[in-house]
Every structure is written in structure tokens, then in C-alpha cells.
C-alpha positions in Angstrom: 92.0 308.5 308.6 90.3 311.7 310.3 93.2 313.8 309.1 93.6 312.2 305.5 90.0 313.3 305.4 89.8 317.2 306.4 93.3 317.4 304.7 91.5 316.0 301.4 88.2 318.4 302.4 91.1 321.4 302.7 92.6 321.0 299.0 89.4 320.7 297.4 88.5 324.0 298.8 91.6 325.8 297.7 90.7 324.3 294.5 87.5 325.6 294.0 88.4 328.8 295.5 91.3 329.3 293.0 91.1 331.3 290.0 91.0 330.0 286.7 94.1 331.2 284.8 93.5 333.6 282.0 94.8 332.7 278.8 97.6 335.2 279.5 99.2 333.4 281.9 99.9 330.6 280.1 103.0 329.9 278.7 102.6 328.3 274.7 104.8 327.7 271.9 103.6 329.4 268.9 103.5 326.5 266.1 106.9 326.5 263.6 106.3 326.8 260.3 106.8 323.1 258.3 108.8 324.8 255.9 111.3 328.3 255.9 113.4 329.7 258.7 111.9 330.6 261.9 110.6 333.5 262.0 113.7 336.0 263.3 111.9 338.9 265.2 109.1 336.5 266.8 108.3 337.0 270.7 105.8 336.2 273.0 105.7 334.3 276.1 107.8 330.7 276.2 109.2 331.4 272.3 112.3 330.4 271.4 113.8 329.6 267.8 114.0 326.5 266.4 117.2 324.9 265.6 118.3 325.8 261.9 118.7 322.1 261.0 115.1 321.4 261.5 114.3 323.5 258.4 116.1 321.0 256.3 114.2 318.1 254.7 115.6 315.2 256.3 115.0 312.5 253.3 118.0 314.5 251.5 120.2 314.6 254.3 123.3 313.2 252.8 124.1 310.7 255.2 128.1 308.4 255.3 127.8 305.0 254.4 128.0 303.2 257.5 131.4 301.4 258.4 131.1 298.6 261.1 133.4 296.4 261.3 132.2 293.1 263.6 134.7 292.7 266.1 136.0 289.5 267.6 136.6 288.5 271.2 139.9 286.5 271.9 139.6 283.1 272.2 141.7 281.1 274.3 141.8 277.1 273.4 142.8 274.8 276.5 143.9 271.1 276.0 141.3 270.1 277.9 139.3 271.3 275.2 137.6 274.0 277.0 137.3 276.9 275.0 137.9 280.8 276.6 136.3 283.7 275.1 137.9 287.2 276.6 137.0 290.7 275.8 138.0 293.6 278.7 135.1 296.6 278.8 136.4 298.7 281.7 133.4 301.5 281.6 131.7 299.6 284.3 133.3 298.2 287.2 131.5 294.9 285.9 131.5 291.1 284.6 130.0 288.6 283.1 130.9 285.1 283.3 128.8 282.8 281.2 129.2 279.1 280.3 127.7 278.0 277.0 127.3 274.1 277.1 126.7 272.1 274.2 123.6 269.4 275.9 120.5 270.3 275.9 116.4 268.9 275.9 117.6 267.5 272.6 119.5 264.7 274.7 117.0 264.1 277.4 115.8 260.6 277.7 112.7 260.3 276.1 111.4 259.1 279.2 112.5 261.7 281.3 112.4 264.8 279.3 112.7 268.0 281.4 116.3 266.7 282.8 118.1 269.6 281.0 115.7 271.9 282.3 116.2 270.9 286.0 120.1 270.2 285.6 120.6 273.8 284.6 118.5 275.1 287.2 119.6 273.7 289.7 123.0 274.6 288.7 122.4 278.1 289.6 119.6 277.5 292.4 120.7 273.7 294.0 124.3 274.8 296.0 128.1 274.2 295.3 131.2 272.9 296.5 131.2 273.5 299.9 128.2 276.0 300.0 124.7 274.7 300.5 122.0 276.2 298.7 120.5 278.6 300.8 124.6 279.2 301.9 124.9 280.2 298.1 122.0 282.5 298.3 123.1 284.1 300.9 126.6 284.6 299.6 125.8 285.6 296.3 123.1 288.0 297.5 125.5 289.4 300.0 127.7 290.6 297.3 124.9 291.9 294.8 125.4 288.7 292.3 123.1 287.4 289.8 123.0 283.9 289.0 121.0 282.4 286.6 120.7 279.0 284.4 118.9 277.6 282.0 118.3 274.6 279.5 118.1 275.2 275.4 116.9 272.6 272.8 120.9 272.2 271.5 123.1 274.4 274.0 122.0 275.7 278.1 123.8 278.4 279.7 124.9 279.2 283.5 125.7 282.9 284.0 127.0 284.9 286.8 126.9 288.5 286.7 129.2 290.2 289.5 131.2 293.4 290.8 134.8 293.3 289.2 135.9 293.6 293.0 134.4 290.4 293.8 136.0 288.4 291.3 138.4 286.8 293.3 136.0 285.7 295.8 132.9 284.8 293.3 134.6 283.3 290.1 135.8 280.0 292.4 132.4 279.7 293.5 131.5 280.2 289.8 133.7 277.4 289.0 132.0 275.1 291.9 128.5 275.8 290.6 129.8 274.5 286.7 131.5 271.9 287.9 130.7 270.6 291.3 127.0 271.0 291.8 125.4 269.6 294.7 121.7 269.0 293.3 120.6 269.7 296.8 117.1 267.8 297.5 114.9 270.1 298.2 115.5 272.6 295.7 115.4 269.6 293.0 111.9 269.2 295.0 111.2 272.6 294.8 112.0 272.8 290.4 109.8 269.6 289.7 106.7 271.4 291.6 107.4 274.6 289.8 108.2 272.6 286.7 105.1 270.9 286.8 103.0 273.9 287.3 104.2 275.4 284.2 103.2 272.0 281.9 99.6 272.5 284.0 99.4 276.1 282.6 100.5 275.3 279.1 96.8 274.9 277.4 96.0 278.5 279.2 98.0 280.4 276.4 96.5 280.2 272.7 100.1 281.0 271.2 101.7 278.3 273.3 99.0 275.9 271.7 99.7 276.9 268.4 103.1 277.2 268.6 102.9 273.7 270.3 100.6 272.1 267.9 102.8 273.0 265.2 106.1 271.8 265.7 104.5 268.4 266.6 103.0 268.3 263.2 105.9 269.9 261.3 108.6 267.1 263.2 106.6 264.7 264.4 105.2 264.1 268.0 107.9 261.8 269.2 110.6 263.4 267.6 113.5 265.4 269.3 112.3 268.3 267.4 108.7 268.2 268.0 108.2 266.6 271.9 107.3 268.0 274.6 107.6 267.6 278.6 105.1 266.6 280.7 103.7 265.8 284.3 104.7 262.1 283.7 108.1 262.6 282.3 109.0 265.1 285.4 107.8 262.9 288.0 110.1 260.1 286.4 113.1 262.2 286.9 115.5 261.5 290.3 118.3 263.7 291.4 120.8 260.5 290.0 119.3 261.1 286.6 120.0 265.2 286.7 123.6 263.8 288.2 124.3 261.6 285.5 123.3 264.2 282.4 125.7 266.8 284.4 128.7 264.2 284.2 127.6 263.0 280.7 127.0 266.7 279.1 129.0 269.3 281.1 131.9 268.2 280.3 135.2 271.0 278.8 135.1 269.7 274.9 131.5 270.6 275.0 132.0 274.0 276.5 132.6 277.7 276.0 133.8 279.8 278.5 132.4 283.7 277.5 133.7 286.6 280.1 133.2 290.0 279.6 133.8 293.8 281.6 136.3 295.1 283.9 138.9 292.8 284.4 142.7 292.8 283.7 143.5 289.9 280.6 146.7 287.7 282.1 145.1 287.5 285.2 141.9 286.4 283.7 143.5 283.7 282.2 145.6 282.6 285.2 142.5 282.5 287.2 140.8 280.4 284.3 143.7 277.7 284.1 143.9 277.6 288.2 139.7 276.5 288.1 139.3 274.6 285.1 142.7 273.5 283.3 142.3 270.0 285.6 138.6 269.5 284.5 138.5 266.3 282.6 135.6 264.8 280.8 135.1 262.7 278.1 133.5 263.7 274.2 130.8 266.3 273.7 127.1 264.8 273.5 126.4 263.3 269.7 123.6 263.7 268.0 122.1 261.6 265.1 118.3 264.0 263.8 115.8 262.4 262.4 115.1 263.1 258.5 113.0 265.5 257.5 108.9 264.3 257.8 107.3 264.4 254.2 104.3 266.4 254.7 101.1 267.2 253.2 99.0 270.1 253.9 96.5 269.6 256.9 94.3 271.8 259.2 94.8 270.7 262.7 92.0 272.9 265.0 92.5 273.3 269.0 89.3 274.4 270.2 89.3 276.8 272.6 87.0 279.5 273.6 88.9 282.7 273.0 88.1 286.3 271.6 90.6 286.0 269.0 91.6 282.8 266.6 95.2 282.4 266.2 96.4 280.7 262.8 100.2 280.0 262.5 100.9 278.1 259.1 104.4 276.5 259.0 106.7 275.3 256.8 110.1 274.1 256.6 112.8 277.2 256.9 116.8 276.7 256.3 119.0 274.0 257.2 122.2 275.6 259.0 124.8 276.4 256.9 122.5 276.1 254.1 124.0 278.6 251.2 120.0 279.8 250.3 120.0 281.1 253.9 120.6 285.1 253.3 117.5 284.7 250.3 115.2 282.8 252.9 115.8 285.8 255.4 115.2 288.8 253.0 112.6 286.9 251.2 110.5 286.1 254.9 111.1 290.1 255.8 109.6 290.8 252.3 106.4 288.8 253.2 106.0 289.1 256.7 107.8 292.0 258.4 105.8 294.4 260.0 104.9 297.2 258.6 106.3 296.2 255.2 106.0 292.8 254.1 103.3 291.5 252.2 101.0 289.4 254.7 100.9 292.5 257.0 99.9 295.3 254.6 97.4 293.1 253.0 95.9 290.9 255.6 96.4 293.4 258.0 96.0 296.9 256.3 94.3 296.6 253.2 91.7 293.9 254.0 91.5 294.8 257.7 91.1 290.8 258.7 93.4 291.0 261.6 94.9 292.5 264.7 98.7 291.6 264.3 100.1 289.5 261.0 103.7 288.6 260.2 106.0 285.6 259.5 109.0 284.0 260.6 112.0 282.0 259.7 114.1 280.3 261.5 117.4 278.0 260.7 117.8 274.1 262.6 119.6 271.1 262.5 117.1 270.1 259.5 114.9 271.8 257.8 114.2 275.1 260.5 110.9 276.3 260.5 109.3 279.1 258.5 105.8 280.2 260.1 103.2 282.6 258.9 101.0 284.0 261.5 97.4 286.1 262.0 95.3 286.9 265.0 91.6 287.7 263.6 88.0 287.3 265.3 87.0 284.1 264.6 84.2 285.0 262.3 87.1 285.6 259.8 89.6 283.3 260.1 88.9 281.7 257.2 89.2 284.3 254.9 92.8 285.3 256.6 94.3 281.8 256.0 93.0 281.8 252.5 95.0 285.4 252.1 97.7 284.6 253.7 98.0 281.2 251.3 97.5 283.4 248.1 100.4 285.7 249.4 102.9 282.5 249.8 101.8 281.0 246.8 101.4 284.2 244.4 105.1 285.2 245.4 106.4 281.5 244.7 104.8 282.2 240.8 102.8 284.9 239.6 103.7 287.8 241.9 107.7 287.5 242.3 109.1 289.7 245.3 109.9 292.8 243.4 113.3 294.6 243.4 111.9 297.6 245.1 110.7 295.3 248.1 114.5 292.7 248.2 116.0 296.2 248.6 113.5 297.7 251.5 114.0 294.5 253.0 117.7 294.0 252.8 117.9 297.5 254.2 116.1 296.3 257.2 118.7 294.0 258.2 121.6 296.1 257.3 120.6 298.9 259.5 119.6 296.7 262.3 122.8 294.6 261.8 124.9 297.3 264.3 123.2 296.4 267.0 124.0 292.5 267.5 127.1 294.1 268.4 126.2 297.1 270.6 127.4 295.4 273.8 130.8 293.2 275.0 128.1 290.5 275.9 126.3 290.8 272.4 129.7 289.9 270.4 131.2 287.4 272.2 128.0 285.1 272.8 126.8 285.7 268.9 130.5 284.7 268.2 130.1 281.9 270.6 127.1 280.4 269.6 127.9 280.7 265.9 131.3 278.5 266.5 129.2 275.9 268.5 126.9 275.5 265.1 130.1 274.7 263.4 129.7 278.2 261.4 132.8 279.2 259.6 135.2 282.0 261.3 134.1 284.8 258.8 130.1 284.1 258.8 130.0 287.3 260.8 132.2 289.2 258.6 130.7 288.3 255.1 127.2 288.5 256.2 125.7 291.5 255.2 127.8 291.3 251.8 125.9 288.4 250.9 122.9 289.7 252.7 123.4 293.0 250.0 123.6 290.7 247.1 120.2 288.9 247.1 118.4 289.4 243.7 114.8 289.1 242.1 115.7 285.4 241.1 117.2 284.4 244.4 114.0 286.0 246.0 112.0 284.1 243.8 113.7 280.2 244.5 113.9 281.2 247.9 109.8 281.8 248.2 109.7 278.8 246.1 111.1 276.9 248.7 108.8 278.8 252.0 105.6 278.8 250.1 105.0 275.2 249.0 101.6 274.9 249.8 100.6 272.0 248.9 103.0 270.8 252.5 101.8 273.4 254.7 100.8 272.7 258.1 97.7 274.9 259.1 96.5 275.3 262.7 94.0 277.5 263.8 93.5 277.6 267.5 89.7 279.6 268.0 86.1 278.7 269.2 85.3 275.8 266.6 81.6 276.8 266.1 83.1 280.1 265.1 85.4 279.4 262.3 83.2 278.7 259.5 84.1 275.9 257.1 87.8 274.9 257.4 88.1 271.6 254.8 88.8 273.5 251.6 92.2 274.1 253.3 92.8 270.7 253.6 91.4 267.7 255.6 91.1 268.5 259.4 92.2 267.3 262.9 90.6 268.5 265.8 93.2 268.2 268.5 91.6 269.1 272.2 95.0 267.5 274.3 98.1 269.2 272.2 100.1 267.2 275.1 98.4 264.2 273.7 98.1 264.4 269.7 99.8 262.0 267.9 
């Protein structure tokens, strides 16, 4: 400590001791003009020219049209009815493995919901084959391995990143963890606990209530949609039940197979049909949804004592496959993207009533869900969720979504289309997933051509359909003495246990 100390006393001498450098030692960079070439006999001290392309205007740049075609992983179908995705990437001495299964929280027991969760995990975290958890651990940390799983509401995953020269040694133990899992007990112990902590830290985030609140009001509390787990339905799960969801839902007609990087094709495929072309199982999980809830709009408050008051108001979004989908999506960027749409640059910019503004859509099994968001001081909540339900219902009828903003809109996802696509990873799980929600084989392909062809009056139907306001569900999650008068939106439901409202 002595010496930190007289060291510290030394520089702060030199410091003061030092002097101050005249203005003709330092090095600057005169300023460039905005417009004109660089100046050609300039000099001085750190001057250099500027590039030449920098004096032309870059909004008349002519720029190529962009030519991307999507590609497409192999796919590899075994009569099992496990499905292979391939695509080699040899810049990396790298792979993925990744096994997309079609079970999910949607197919929990209602008593016991969490199982998903907990069988995933413990996939990744709980041992294998012949390898006990903290054996697995060991092994997998030994050769610089990532493992990782996880639970979906329709599909859950279990990865395993590696080194391509540990593929013969890791991808068996890949196929134990899939297939033979040994749900150890402790670490099934060790998920409920952390499980459980996570439900007891739900009502600290005012989005998660929100976000929370509104799917139980937009599906129904007690629907697979719109429950939720909790401390009771953890603590009714055993390691049997996890057990008997991994035989009922991981099972080859219900799975995809996705592997990526360095690796040499026939062998890949040898070393798939050696680990899995014996797996037997019986039908993928079936699900019957429930129909869509007929609602009426309603303000559903969550008190809570918090700086800021978050509103989401949702609606119903786009059934999958529905043929309005490519409208919906340009139509939500128009009202909601930031920076651009609608609810941002009037809520937002021109009225100054909140911090962040937007909206959202989303496709499902049903309806989806389409939400429209603000985070405002409380003192003007009110006024936000009256401008945000003018926007909705003004572009539904008196003010249409205008050509000018369908085409800034459209642009948006065009340009950003590219990079679904940027990685090995990227296009073989988006073409993955897409197949697993039954999506046709050229979704991909035709996408931004229907995307491009979205008009004023497909704009129009499709806000027609997002902003029917008369079924919007509002909740407003904010200090209740706060808020003002919250009726003339619609009668309200104070809901203080989100876990609880019914």
C-alpha cells in the first residue's frame, strides 16, 4: 500500500510539473469542406486528403438491385421419420449439431406445467448414457463444448456446439444426451429450485407483467396459449413425469436433425444412420387449440409502484399460413416501427408522451397476437393510450396507410431480409422451423415478392383487421393513484396477482 501511495504522490508530481502543450504541438485535422474536392495544395500538421468518393452525394449513388437468392440446406428423410438437415461451412474448423423437437409447454399437463422446461434442461445439464452429470461436465468442458437446451411453447431445442476434431468423440455422446437421458436427481433438484426462483421474480419486471397480463386476457387464463407456470405446478413435477414427456415427445417423427460447419457430407450421414437410424418412437405429439376468445375491449391495471407506466394494447395478429400475412407485417412496420411508423413519430416525437413506442405482430396457431406498446410517466398515461387508439383506429378508416409509408415500410424488410441468411446456422434452422409449421417449400423463396406487392388497399384490410378497437385488450401496469381516470377506455380490472387473475 506504502508504495501504491508515493508511486501515486510521484505521478502527480510529474503531472503538475509538466508543461502544458502549446497549441503547436498538437496534431488536428483541418475540417473538409461538405461540398467540392479537397483542397489539393493543403498542409499542415496531421492533413491528409480525403478520399474522392466522399465528395459525392451518396443519395444518388446508383446502387445494383440486390440479387439474393435464399439458399437451402439438404435435407435428408430417414424411415424412421427423423428428418436430417446438412449444410458443410469449412471456414471454421466448427459444428453445430441442433435437434429441433416438435413438444413443447403447449403439451404440459395442466397440472404440471414447467415439464418441457425441466425435460430440456436436463437434457443438456442431467447426464447421458453412460456419463453422469458432473462426468458430462467434465467431458464436454474438457474438449471446449457448449451444450445447451431449452423448452419453446410448440418446438424445444438441444444444441451442441463443438471442434470439427471432436466429432467423432462428442456426436455419440450428442446422441446419448437426445436420446438416452439420465434425468439425474440432483440436477432435476437443482432446475426445480432455480425454476422456482424465476416464477418468485416474475412480478419484479413491469414488462413481464404486462406481457403476462396480456396474453391471459387475449387467450384466456387456462388456456394453452395464455397459462402460465407456477410454484405449485413445479413442485407437482417428479423425475417419472419429465421421463414420461421425453418418451412421449422426443421421439424421430417429431424431430429435425440441423448440422452445420466443417465436416465432410457422406460421413456425416454415415455417422447420423449409425446413432439414430434404430431410434423408434411412436407419432409426433397432437394438438387440438382452443378457438379464438371473443373479446371486448377492457382495461385491466397491475398496480405497481414504478417510475414509468407501461401500456401494451393487444389484439389478435395472423393465423399461420394465413394469405393477409405479408399486409399485417408491412401494415404493423407502418404503425409501429421505430423511427418510422406512426405510433412512434406521434406518441413519441411529436407529442413527446413517451420514452420508447412501437408495435408488434406476431403469427400463431390462432389468431397471433398484434401488440401496441408505450412507456410514459404515469401522469400521462392516459393521454398515450388515447393516441395510440386514435392511430389504430384512424388508419383502419379515415387516415389509410399511405403509399409513400407501404413502400418505406416494405423497404425495411427487404433490406433486412439478407440477413436471416447471413450464417449456415441462420438458413438451415429458419428452413427448419418453417417446415415444422407445415409452411410450403417455396415460403422462403416467394417472400419478399409478395412482401413487394402489398398495396394502399391491402394496407387498409389489413389495419382493418389490427385495429378493431372496439376488442382491444388494454393493460397499463403503473402506480394506480397516478394514472388519472382510466374508464373512458373501457371498464377496468385491477389485477394485483397476474399469477392469479382469472
Amino acid at each position: 500500500m506504502r508504495t501504491a501511495f508515493f508511486a501515486l504522490l510521484g505521478l502527480a508530481a510529474a503531472c503538475a510539473t509538466a508543461s502544458p502543450a502549446k497549441p503547436a504541438d498538437l496534431v488536428t485535422r483541418p475540417e473538409a469542406p461538405l461540398t467540392g474536392a479537397p483542397e489539393k495544395n493543403a498542409s499542415g500538421p496531421g492533413y491528409f486528403p480525403l478520399p474522392t468518393a466522399l465528395d459525392r452525394d451518396p443519395t444518388k449513388l446508383p446502387i445494383a438491385p440486390l440479387d439474393l437468392k435464399v439458399l437451402r440446406p439438404e435435407k435428408v428423410a430417414f424411415d424412421n421419420g427423423l428428418t436430417l438437415y446438412l449444410m458443410e461451412d469449412h471456414t471454421v474448423p466448427l459444428i453445430n449439431l441442433r435437434a429441433l423437437v416438435a413438444a413443447g409447454s403447449f403439451d404440459d399437463d395442466a397440472a404440471k406445467l414447467g415439464t418441457a422446461d425441466i425435460c430440456f434442461d436436463l437434457l443438456a445439464s442431467g447426464g447421458a448414457g453412460d456419463f453422469t452429470a458432473d462426468a458430462l461436465d467434465e467431458l464436454l468442458e474438457f474438449h471446449a463444448a457448449d451444450a445447451g437446451g431449452s423448452a419453446g411453447d410448440e418446438y424445444s431445442a438441444l444444441s451442441l456446439n463443438l471442434r470439427s476434431a471432436d466429432l467423432a468423440k462428442l456426436f455419440p455422446v450428442f446422441a446419448d444426451m437426445l436420446l438416452r437421458p439420465r434425468f439425474q436427481k440432483d440436477r432435476f433438484e437443482v432446475t426445480i429450485s432455480r425454476m422456482v426462483e424465476s416464477v418468485r421474480r416474475r412480478p419484479d419486471s413491469p414488462d413481464g407483467l404486462a406481457y403476462r397480463a396480456l396474453r391471459k386476457a387475449m387467450f384466456g387464463p387456462d388456456s394453452m396459449l395464455g397459462r402460465e407456470t407456477t410454484e405449485r405446478t413445479l413442485h407437482a413435477i417428479t423425475a417419472a413425469d419429465v421421463a414420461a414427456f421425453h418418451k412421449k415427445g422426443v421421439v424421430p417423427k417429431a424431430t429435425r436433425l440441423l448440422i452445420t460447419g466443417d465436416f465432410d457430407r457422406a460421413a456425416m450421414i454415415e455417422q447420423v444412420k449409425a446413432r439414430f437410424g434404430a431410434w423408434k418412437g411412436g407419432a409426433a405429439i397432437t394438438r387440438t387449440y382452443p378457438p379464438a376468445p371473443a373479446l371486448a375491449r377492457r382495461v385491466i391495471l397491475v398496480p405497481k409502484q414504478t417510475a414509468q407506466a407501461k401500456i401494451r394494447i393487444g389484439g389478435p395478429g395472423f393465423r399461420r399460413l394465413s394469405p393477409q400475412e405479408y399486409a399485417i407485417r408491412v401494415t404493423n412496420n407502418a404503425l409501429g416501427t421505430f423511427g418510422v411508423g406512426r405510433i412512434y413519430k406521434e406518441v413519441r416525437d411529436a407529442r413527446g408522451l413517451a420514452y420508447a413506442a412501437f408495435s408488434s405482430v406476431m403469427p400463431g396457431p390462432t389468431t397471433g397476437l398484434f401488440v401496441a406498446g408505450a412507456d410514459t410517466k404515469p401522469a400521462t398515461a392516459g393521454e398515450a393510450v388515447a393516441a395510440v387508439l386514435e392511430i389504430l383506429g384512424s388508419a383502419a378508416s379515415t387516415k389509410p396507410i399511405t403509399a409513400a409509408e407501404i413502400s418505406t415500410a416494405a423497404d425495411m424488410y427487404l433490406n433486412s431480409f439478407a440477413f436471416r441468411f447471413d450464417t449456415p446456422e441462420k438458413i438451415v434452422r429458419e428452413k427448419a422451423v418453417f417446415d415444422l409449421y407445415g409452411y410450403p417449400d417455396d415460403y422462403l423463396d416467394t417472400y419478399r415478392e409478395h412482401i413487394a406487392k402489398v398495396d394502399p388497399a391491402a394496407a387498409l384490410d389489413a389495419a382493418k383487421a389490427l385495429g378493431k378497437v372496439d376488442q382491444l385488450q388494454v393493460i397499463i401496469v403503473g402506480p394506480p393513484d397516478k394514472l388519472g381516470d382510466l374508464s373512458r377506455f373501457g371498464p377496468v380490472t385491477t389485477v394485483n396477482d397476474v399469477e392469479a387473475f382469472r
